[in-house]
TORTORBA-417243 format. One record per residue (C-alpha): residue in one letter; residue number from 0; z, x, y. Coordinates in Angstrom, 2 decimals. Layout:
REM TORTORBA-417243
(zami a, NUM, (Z, X, Y))
...
REM end
This chain:
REM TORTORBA-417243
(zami x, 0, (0.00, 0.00, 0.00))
(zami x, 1, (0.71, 3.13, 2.18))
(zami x, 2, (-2.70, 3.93, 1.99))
(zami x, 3, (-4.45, 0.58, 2.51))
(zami x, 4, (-2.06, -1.28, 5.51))
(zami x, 5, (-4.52, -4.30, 5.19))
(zami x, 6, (-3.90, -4.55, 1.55))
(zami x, 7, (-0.47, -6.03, 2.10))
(zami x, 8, (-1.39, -8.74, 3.84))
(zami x, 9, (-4.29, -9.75, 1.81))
(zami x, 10, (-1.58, -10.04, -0.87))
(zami x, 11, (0.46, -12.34, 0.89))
(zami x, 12, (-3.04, -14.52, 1.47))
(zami x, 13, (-3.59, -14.17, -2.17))
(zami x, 14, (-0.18, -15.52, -3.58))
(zami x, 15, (-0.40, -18.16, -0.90))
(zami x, 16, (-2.95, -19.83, -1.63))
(zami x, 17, (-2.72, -19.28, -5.72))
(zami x, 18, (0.75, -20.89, -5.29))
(zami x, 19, (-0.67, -23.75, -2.79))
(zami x, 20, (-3.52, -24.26, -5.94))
(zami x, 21, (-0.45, -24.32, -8.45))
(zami x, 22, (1.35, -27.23, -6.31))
(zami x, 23, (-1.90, -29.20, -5.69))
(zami x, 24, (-2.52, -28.89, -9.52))
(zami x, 25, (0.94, -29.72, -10.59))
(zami x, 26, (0.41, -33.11, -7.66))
(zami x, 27, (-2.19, -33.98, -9.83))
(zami x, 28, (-0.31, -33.82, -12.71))
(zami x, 29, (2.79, -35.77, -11.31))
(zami x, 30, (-0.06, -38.59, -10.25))
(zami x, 31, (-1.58, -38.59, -13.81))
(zami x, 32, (1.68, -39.06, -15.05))
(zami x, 33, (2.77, -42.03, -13.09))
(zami x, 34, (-0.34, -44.09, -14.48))
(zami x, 35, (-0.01, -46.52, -10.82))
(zami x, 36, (-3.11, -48.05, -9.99))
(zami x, 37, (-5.04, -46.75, -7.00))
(zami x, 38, (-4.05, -43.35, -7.24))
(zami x, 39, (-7.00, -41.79, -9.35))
(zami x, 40, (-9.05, -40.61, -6.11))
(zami x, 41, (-5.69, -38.54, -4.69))
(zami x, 42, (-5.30, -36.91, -8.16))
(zami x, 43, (-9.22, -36.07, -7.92))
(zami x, 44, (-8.81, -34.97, -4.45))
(zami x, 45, (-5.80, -32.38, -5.08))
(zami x, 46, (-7.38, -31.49, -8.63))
(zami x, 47, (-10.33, -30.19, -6.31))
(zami x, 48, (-8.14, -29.02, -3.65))
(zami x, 49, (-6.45, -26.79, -5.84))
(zami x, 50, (-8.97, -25.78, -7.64))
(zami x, 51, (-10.71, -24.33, -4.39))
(zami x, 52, (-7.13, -22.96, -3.42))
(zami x, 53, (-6.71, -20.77, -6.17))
(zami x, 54, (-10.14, -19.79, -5.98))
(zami x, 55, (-10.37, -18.44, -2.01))
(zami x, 56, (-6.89, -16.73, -3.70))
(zami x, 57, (-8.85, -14.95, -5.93))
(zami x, 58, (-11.18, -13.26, -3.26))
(zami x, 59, (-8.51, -12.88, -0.95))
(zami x, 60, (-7.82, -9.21, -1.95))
(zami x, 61, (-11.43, -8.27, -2.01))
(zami x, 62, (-12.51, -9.54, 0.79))
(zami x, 63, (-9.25, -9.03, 3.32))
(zami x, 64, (-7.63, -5.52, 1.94))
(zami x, 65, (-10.08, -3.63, 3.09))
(zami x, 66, (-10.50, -1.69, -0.15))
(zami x, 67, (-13.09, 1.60, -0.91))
(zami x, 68, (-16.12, 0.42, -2.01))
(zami x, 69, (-15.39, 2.06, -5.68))
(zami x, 70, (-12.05, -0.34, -6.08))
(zami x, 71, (-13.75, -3.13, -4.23))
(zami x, 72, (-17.06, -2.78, -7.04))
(zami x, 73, (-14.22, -2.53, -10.03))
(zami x, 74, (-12.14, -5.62, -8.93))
(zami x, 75, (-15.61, -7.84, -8.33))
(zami x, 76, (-16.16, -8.42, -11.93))
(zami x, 77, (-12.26, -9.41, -13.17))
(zami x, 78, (-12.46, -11.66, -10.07))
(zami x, 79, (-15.89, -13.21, -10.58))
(zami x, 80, (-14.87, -14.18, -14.54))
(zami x, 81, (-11.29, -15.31, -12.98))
(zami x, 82, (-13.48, -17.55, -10.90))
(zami x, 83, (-15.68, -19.15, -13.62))
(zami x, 84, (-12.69, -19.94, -15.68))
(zami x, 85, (-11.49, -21.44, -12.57))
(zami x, 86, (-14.48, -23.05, -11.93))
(zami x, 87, (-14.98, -24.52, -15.49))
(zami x, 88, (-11.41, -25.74, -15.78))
(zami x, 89, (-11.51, -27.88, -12.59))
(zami x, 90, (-14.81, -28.66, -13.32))
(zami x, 91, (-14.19, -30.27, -16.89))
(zami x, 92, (-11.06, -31.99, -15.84))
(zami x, 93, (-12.70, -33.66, -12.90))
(zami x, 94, (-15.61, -34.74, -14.91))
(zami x, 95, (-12.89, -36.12, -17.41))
(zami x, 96, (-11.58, -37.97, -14.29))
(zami x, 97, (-14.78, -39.48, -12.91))
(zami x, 98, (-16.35, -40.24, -16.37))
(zami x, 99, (-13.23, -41.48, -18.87))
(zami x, 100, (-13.53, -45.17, -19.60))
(zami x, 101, (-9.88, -44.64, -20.52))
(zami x, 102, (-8.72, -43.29, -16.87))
(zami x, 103, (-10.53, -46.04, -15.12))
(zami x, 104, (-8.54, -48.71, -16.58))
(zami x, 105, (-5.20, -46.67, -16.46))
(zami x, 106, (-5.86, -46.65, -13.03))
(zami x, 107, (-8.00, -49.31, -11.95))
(zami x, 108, (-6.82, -50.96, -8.53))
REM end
């Protein structure tokens, strides 16, 4: 961190917003879980919210703390595959959201 002042703030970006993903994901649990009607578009909402939370986390170190090029090229591919699973999780569970027969009539209203 001595070396790279930029880094340590770029950290603090990161774990905010991966921790502001983790509580829109767990809102969108808690909703899930309640089954009440007329709540299926919030739980979509903060499902994508946090999805795209924890993904700007991701970069956050690349592109803020102001890395060499050499640790910037290394990090770029654990991030990108970080950010397909990310990607691919939200992804599914939103399509189960808009598409499930199942989840419209839980929470039709």
């Amino acid at each position: 961190m001595a070396d790279h002042p930029a880094l340590q703030g770029a950290v603090l970006i990161f774990q905010g917003l991966k921790g502001a993903g983790i509580l829109a994901w767990l809102f969108t649990a808690w909703l899930l879980c309640e089954r009440e009607p007329g709540t299926l578009k919030r739980a979509q909402t903060s499902l994508l919210v946090g999805g795209l939370l924890r993904l700007l986390g991701g970069w956050s170190i690349v592109l803020f703390g102001r890395l060499p090029p050499e640790m910037v090229q290394r990090l770029i591919p654990k991030v990108g595959f970080i950010s397909c699973v990310i990607l691919l999780f939200t992804g599914v569970w939103y399509l189960y959201l808009l598409r499930s027969q199942r989840v419209r009539e839980i929470y039709a209203g």
